[in-house]
N, C-alpha and C positions, 0 to 999 in steps of 0.2 A: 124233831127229837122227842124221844119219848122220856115222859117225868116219872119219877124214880115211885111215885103213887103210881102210876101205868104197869114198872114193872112186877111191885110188890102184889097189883090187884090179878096179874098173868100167873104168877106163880101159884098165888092164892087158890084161882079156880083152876089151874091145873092139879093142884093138889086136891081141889073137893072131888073131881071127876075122878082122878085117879082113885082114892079111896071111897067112893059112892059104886064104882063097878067092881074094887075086890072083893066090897061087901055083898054084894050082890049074886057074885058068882059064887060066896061062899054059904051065903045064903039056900041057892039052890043043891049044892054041892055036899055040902057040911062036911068039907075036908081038912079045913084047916080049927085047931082048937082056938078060945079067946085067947090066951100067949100067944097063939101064932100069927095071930091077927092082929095082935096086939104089934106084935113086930112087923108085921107086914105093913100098919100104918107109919111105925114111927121111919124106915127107912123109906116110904115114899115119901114123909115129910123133908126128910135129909137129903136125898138123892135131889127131890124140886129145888129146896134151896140152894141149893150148891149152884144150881144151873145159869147160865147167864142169857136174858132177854134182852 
């Protein structure tokens, strides 16, 4: 059985990965402005938490 520190540390570095490659791609890209990015972080933050491990 996985401990609720197991699932909070999953969600965690799915969140970092997720947001470490939109940066990246927008990085090379320069398509999205900082507001957009800005939002693009907080709903991959929202969308991981919600999720269940």
């Amino acid at each position: 059985m996985t401990s609720d520190l197991d699932v909070q540390e999953k969600r965690l570095n799915a969140m970092k990965y997720k947001i470490l490659k939109a940066e990246q791609e927008n990085l090379k890209t320069r398509e999205k402005t900082t507001e957009q990015m800005v939002e693009t972080i907080r709903r991959i933050i929202t969308d991981e938490a919600k999720k269940n491990y």
